[in-house]
Jmol script that loads the backbone (N, CA, C; Angstrom):
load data "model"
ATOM      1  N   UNK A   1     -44.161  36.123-110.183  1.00  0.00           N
ATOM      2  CA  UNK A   1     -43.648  34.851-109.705  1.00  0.00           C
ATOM      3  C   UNK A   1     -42.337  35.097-108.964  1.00  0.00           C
ATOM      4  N   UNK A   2     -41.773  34.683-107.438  1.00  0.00           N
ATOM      5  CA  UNK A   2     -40.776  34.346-106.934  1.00  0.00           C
ATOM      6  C   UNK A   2     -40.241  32.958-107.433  1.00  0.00           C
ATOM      7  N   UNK A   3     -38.813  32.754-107.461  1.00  0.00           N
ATOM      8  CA  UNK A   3     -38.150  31.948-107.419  1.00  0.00           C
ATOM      9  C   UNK A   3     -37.321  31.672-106.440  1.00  0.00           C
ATOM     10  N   UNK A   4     -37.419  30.240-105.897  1.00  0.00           N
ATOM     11  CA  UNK A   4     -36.658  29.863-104.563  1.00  0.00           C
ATOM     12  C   UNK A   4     -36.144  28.816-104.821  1.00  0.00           C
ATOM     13  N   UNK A   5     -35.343  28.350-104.270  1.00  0.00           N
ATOM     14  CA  UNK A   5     -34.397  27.105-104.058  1.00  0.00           C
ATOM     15  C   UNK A   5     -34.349  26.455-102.479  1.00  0.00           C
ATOM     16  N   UNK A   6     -35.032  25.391-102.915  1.00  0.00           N
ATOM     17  CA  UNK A   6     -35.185  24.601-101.135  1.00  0.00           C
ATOM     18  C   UNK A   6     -34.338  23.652-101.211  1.00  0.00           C
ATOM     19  N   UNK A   7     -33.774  23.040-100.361  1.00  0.00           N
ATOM     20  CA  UNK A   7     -32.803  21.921 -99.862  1.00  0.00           C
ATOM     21  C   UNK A   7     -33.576  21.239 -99.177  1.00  0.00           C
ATOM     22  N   UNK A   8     -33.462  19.903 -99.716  1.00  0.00           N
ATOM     23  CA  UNK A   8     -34.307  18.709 -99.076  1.00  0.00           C
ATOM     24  C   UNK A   8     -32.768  17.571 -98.619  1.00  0.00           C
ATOM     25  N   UNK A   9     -32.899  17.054 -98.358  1.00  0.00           N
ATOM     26  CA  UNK A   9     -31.380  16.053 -97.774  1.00  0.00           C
ATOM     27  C   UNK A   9     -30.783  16.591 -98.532  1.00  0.00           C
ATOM     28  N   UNK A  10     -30.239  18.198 -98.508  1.00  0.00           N
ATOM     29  CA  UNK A  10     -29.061  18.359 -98.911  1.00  0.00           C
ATOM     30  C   UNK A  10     -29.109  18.819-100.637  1.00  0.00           C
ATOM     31  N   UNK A  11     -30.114  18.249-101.335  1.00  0.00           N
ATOM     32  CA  UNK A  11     -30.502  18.101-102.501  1.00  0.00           C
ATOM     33  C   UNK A  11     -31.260  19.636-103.244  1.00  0.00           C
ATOM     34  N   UNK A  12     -30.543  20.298-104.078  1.00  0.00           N
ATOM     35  CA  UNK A  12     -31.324  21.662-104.264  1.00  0.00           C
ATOM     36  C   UNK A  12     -32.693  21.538-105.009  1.00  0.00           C
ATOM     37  N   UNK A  13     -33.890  22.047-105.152  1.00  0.00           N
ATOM     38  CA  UNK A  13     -34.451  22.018-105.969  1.00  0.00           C
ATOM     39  C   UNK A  13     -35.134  23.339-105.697  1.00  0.00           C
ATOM     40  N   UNK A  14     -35.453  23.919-107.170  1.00  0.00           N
ATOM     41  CA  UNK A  14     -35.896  24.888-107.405  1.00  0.00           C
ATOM     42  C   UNK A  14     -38.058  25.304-107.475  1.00  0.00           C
ATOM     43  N   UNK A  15     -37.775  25.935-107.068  1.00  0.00           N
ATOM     44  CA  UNK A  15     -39.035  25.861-107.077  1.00  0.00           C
ATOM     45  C   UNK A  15     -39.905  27.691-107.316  1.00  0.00           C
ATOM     46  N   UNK A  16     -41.416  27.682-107.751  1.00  0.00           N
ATOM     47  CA  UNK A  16     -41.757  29.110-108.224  1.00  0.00           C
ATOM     48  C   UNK A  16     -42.947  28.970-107.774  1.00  0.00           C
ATOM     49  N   UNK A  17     -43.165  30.244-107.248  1.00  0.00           N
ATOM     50  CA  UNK A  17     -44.836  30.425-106.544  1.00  0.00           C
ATOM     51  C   UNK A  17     -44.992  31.765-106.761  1.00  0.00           C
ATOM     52  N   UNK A  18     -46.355  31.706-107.105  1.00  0.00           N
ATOM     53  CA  UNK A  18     -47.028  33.109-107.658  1.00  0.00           C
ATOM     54  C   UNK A  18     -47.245  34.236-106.003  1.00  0.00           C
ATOM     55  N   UNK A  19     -47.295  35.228-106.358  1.00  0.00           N
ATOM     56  CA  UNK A  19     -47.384  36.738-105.708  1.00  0.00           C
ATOM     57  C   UNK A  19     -48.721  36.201-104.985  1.00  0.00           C
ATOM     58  N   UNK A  20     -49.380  36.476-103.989  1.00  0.00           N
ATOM     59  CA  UNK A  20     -50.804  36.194-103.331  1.00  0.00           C
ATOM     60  C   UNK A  20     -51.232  38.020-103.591  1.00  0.00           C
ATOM     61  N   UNK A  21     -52.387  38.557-104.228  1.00  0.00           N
ATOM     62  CA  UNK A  21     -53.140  39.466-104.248  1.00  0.00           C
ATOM     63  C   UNK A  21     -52.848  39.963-102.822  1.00  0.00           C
ATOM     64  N   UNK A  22     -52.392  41.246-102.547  1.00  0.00           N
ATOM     65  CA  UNK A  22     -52.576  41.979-101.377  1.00  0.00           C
ATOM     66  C   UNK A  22     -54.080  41.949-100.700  1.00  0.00           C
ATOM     67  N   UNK A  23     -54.076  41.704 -98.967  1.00  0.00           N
ATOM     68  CA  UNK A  23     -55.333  41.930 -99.078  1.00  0.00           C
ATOM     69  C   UNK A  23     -55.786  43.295 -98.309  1.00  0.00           C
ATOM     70  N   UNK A  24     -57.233  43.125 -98.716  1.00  0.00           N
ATOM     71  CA  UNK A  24     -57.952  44.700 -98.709  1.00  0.00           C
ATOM     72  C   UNK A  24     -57.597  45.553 -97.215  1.00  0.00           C
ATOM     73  N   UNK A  25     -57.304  46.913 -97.353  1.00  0.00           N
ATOM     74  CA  UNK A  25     -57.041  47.470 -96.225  1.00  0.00           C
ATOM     75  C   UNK A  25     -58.363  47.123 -94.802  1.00  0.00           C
ATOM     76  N   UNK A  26     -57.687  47.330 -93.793  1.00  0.00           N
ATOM     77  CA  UNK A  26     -58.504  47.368 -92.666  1.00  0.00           C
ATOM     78  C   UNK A  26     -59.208  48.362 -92.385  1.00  0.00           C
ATOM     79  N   UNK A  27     -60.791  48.018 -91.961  1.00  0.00           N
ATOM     80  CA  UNK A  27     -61.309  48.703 -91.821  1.00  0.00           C
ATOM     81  C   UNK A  27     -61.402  49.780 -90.495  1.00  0.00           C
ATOM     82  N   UNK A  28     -61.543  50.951 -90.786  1.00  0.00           N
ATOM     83  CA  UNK A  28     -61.132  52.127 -89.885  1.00  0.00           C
ATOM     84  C   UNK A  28     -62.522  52.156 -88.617  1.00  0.00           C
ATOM     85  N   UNK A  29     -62.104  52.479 -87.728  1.00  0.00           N
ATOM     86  CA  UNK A  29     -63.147  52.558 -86.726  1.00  0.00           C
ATOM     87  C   UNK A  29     -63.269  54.081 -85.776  1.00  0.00           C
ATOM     88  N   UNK A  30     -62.409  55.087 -86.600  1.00  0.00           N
ATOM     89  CA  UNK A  30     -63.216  56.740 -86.608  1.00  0.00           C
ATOM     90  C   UNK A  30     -63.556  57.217 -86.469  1.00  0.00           C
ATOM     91  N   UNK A  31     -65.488  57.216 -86.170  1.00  0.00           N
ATOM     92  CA  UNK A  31     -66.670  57.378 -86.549  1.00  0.00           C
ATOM     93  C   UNK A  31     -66.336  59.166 -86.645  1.00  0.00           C
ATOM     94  N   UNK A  32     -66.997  59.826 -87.899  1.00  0.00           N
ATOM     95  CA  UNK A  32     -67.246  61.352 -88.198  1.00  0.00           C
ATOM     96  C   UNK A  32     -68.845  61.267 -88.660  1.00  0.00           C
ATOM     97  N   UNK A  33     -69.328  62.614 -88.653  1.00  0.00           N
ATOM     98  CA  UNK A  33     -70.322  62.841 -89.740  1.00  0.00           C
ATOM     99  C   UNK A  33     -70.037  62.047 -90.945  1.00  0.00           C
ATOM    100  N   UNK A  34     -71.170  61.154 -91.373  1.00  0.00           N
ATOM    101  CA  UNK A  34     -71.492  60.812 -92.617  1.00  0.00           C
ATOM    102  C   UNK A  34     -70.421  59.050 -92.438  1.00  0.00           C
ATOM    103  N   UNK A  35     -69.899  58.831 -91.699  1.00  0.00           N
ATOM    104  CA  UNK A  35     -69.253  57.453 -91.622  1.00  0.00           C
ATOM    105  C   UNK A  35     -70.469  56.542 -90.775  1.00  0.00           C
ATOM    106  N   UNK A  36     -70.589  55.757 -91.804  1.00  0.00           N
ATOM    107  CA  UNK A  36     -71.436  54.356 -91.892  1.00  0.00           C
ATOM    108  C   UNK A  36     -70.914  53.430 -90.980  1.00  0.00           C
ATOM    109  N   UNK A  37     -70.689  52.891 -89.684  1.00  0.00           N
ATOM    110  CA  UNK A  37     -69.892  51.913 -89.368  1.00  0.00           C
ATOM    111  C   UNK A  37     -70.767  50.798 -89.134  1.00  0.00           C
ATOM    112  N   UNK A  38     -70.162  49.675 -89.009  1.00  0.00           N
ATOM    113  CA  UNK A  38     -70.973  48.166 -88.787  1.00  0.00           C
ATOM    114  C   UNK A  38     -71.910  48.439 -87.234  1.00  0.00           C
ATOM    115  N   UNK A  39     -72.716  47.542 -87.381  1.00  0.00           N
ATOM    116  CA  UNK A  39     -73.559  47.555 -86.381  1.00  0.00           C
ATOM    117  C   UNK A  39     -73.490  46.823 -85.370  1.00  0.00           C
ATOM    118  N   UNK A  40     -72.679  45.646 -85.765  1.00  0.00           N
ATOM    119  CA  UNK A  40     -72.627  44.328 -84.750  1.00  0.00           C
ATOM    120  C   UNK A  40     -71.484  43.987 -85.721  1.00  0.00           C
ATOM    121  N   UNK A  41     -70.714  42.590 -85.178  1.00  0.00           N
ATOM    122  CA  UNK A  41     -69.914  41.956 -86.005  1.00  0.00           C
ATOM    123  C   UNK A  41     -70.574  40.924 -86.684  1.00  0.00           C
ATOM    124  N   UNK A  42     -70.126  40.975 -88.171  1.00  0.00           N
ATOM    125  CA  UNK A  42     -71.092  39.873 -89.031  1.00  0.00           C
ATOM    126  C   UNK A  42     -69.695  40.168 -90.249  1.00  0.00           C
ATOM    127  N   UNK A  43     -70.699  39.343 -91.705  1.00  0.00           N
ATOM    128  CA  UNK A  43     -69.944  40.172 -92.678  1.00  0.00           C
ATOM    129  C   UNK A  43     -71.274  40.081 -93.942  1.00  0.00           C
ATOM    130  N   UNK A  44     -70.665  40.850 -94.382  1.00  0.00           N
ATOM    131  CA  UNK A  44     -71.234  42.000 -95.378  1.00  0.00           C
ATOM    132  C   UNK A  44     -72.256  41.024 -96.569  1.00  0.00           C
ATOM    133  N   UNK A  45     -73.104  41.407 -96.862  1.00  0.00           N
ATOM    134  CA  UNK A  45     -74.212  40.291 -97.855  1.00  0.00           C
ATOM    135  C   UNK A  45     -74.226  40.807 -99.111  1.00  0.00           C
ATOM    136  N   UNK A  46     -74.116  42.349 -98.506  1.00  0.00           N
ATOM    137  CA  UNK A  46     -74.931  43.279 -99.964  1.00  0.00           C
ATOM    138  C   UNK A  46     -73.903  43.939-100.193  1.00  0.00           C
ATOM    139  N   UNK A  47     -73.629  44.930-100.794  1.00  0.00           N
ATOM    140  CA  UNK A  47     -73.715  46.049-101.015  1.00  0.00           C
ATOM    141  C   UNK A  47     -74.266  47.001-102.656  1.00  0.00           C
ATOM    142  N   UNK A  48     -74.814  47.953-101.997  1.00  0.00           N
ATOM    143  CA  UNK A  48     -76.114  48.616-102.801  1.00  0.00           C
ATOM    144  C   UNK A  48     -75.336  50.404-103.725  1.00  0.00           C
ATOM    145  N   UNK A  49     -74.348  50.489-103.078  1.00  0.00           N
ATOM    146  CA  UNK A  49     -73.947  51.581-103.896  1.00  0.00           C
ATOM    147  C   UNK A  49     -72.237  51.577-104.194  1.00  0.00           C
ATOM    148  N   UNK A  50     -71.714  52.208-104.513  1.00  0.00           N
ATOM    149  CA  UNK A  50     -70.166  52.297-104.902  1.00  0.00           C
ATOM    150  C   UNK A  50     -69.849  53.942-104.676  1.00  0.00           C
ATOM    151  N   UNK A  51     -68.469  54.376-104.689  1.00  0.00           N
ATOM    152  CA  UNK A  51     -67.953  55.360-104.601  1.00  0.00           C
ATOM    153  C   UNK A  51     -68.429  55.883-105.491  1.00  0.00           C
ATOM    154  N   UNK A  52     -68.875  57.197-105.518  1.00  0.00           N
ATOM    155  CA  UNK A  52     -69.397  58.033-106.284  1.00  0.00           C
ATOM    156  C   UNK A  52     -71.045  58.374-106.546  1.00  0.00           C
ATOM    157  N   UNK A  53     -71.571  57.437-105.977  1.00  0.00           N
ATOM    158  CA  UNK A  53     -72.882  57.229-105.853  1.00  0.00           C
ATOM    159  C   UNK A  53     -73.548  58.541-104.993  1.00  0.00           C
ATOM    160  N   UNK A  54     -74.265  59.167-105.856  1.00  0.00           N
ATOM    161  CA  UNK A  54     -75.300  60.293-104.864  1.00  0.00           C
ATOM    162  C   UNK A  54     -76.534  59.525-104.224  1.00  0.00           C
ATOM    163  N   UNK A  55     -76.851  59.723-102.408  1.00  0.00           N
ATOM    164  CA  UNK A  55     -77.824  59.345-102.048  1.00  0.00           C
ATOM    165  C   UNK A  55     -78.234  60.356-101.262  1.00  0.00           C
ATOM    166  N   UNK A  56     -79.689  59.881-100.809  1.00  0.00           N
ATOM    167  CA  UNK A  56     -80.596  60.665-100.071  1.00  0.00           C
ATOM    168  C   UNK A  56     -80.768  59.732 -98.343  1.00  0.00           C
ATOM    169  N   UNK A  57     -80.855  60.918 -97.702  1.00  0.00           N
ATOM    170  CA  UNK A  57     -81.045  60.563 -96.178  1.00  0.00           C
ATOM    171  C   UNK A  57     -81.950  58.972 -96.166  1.00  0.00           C
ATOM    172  N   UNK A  58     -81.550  57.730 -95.810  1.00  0.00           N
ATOM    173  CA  UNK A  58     -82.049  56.389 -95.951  1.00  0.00           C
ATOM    174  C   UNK A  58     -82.482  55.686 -96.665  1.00  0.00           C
ATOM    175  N   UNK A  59     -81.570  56.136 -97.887  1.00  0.00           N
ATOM    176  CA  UNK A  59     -81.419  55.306 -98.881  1.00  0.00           C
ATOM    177  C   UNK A  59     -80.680  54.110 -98.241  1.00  0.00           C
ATOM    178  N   UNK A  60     -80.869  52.749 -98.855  1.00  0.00           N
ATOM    179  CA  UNK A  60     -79.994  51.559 -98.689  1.00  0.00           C
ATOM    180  C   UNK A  60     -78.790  51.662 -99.032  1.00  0.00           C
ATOM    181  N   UNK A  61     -77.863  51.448 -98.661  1.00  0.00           N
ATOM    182  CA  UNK A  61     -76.676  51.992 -98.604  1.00  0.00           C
ATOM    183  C   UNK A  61     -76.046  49.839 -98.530  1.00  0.00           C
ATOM    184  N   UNK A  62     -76.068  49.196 -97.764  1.00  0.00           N
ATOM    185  CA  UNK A  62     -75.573  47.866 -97.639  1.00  0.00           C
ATOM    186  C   UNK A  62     -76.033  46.821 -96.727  1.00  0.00           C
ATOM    187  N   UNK A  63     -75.488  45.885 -96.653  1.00  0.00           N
ATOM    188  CA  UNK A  63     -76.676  44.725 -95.642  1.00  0.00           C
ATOM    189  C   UNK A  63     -75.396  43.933 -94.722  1.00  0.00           C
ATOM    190  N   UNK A  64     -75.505  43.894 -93.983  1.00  0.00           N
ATOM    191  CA  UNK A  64     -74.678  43.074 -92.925  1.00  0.00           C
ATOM    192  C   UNK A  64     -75.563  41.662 -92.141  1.00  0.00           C
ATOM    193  N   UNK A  65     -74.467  40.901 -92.040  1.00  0.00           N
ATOM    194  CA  UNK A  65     -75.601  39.510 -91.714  1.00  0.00           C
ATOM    195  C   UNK A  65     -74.707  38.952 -90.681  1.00  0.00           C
ATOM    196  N   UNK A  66     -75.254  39.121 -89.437  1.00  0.00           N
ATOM    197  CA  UNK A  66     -74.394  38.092 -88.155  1.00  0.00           C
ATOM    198  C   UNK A  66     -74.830  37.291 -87.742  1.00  0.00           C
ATOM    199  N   UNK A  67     -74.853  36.442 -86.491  1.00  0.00           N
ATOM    200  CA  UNK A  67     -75.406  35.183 -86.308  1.00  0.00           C
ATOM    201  C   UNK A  67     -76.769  35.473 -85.860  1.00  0.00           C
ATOM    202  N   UNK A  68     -77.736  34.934 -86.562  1.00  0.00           N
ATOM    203  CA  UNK A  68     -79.252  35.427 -86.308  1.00  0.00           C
ATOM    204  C   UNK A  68     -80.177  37.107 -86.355  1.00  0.00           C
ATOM    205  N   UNK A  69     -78.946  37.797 -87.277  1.00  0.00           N
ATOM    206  CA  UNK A  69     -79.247  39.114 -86.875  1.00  0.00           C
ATOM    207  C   UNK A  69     -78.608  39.397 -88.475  1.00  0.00           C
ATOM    208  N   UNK A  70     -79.633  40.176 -89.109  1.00  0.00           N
ATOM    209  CA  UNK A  70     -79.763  41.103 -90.411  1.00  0.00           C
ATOM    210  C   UNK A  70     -79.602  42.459 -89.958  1.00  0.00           C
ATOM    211  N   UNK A  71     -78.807  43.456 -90.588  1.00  0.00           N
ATOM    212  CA  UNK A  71     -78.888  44.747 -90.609  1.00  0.00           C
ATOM    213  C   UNK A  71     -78.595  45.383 -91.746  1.00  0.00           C
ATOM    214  N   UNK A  72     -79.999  46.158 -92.353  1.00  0.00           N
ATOM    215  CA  UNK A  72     -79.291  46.967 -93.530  1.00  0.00           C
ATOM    216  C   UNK A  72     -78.921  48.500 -93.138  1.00  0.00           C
ATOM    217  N   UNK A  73     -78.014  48.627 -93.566  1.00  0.00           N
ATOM    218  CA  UNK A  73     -77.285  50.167 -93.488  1.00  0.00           C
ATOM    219  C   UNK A  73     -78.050  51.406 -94.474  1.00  0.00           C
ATOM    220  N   UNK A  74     -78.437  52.287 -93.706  1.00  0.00           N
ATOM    221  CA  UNK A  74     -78.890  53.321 -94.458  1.00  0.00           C
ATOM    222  C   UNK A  74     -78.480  55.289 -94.264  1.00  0.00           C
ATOM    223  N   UNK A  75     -78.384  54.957 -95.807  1.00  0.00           N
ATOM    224  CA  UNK A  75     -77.606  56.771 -95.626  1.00  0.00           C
ATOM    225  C   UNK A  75     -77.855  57.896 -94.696  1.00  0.00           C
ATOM    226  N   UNK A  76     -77.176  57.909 -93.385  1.00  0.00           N
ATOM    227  CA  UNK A  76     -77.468  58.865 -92.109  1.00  0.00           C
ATOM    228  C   UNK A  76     -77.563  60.202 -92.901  1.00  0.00           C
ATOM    229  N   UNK A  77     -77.191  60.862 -94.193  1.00  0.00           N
ATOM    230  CA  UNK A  77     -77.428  62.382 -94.589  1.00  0.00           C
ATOM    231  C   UNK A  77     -77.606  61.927 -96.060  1.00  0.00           C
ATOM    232  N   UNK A  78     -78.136  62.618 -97.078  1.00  0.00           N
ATOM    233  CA  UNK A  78     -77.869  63.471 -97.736  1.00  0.00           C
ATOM    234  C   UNK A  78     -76.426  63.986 -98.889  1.00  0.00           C
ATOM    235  N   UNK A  79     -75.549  62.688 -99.437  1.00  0.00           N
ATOM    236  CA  UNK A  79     -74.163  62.745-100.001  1.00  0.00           C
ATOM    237  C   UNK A  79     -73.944  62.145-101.108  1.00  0.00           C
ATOM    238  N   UNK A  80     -72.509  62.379-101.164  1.00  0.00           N
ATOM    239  CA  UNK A  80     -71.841  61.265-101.927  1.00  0.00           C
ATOM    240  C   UNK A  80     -71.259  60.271-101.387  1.00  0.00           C
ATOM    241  N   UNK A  81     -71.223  59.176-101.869  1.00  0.00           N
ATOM    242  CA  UNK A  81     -70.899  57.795-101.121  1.00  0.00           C
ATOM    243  C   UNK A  81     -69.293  57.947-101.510  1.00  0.00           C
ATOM    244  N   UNK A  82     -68.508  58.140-100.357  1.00  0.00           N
ATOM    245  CA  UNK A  82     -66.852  58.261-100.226  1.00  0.00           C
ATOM    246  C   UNK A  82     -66.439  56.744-100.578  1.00  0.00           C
ATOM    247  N   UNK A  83     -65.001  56.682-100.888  1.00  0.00           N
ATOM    248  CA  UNK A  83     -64.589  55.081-100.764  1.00  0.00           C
ATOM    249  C   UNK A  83     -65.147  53.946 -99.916  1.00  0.00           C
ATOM    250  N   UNK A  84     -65.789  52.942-101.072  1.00  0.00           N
ATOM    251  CA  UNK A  84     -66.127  51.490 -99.767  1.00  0.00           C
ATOM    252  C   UNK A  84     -65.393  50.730 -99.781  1.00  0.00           C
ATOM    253  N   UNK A  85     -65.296  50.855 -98.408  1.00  0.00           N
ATOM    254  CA  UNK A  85     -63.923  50.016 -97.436  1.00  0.00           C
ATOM    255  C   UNK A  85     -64.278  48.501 -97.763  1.00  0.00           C
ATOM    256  N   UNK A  86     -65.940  48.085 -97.725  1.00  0.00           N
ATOM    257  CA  UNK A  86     -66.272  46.925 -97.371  1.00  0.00           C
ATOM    258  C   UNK A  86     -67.081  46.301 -98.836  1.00  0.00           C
ATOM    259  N   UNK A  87     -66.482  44.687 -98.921  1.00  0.00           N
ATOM    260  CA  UNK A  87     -67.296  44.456-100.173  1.00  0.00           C
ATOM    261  C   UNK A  87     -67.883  43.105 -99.631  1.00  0.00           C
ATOM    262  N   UNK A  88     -68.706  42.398-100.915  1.00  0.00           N
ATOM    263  CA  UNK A  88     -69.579  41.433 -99.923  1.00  0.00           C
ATOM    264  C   UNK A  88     -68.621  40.753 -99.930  1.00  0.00           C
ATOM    265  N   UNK A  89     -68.648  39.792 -98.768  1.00  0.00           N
ATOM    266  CA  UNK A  89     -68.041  38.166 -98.102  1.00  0.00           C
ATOM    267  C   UNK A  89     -66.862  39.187 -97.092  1.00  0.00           C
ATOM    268  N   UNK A  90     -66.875  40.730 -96.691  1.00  0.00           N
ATOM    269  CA  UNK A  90     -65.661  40.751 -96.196  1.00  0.00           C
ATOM    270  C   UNK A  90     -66.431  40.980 -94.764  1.00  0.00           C
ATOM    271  N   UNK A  91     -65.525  40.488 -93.668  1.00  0.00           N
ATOM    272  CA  UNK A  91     -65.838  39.990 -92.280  1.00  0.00           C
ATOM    273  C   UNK A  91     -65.637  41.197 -91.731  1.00  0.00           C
ATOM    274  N   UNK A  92     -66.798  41.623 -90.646  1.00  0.00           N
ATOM    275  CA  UNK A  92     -66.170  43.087 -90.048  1.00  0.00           C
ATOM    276  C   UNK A  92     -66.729  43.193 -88.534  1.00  0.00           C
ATOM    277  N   UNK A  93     -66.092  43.799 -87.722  1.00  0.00           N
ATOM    278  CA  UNK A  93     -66.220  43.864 -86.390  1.00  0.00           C
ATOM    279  C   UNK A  93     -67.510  45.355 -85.786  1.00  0.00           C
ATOM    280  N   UNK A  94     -67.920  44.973 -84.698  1.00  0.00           N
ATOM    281  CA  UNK A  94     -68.467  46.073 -84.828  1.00  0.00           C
ATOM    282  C   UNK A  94     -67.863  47.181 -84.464  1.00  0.00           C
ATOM    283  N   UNK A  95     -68.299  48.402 -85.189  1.00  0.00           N
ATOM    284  CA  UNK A  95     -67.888  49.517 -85.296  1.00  0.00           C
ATOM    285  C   UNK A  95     -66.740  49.739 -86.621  1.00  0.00           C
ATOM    286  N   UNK A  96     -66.496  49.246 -86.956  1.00  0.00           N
ATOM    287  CA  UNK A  96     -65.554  49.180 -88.260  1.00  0.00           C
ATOM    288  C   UNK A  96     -66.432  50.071 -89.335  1.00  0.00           C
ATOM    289  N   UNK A  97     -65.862  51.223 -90.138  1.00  0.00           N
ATOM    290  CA  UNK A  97     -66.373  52.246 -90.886  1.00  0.00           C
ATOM    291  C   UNK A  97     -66.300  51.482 -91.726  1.00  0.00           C
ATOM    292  N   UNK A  98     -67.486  51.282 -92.835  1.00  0.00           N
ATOM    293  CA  UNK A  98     -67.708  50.441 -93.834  1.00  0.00           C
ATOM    294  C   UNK A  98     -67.665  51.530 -95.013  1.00  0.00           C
ATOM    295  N   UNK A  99     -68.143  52.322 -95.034  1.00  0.00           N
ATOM    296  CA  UNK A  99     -67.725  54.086 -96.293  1.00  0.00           C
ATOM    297  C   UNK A  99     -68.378  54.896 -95.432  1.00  0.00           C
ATOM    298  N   UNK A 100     -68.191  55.946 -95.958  1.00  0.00           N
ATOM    299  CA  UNK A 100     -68.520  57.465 -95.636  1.00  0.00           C
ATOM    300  C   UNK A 100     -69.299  58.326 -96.436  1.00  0.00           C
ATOM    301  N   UNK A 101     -69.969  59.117 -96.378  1.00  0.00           N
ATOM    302  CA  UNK A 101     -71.064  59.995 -97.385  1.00  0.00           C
ATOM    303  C   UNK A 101     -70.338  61.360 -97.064  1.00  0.00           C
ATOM    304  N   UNK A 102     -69.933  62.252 -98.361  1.00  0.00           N
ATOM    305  CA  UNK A 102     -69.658  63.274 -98.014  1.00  0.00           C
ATOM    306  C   UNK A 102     -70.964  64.088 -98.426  1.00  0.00           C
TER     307      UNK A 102
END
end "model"
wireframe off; spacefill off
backbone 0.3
color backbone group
């Protein structure tokens, strides 16, 4: 919680408002071996694995939903699923790296 003091005609009053949750880093647009990036701009419906997750070459990996247009994401190799950048309801542009498979 912050504490502030506003002046209204002159008049102090105190007042307290909670911290807002940081929000989630931006997504990187990179592209390497094994980086997943968005396909179109939409945002995110699914997602099917988490960091640490072992997959195989097109496994489902996550689902993206834009205006009239579905895309599910599937594992380009053979890895481990690196940090996901992207969780469902988060809005992403295209080309934005959504995780990475090492």
């Amino acid at each position: 919680m912050k504490s502030f003091i506003i002046k209204i005609n002159g008049k102090p009053y105190q007042c307290e408002i909670e911290a807002l949750p940081s929000p989630p880093p931006a997504p990187e647009k990179k592209p390497d071996r094994g980086s997943v990036p968005a396909p179109f701009a939409g945002t995110v419906s699914r997602v099917d694995v988490a960091a640490g997750t072992s997959v195989k070459k097109g496994d489902p990996l996550l689902l993206v939903e834009g205006e009239k247009m579905r895309g599910e994401l599937l594992a380009p190799m053979d890895g481990t699923v690196g940090p996901v950048v992207a969780a469902v309801g988060t809005a992403v542009e295209e080309g934005d790296i959504l995780l990475r498979i090492r």
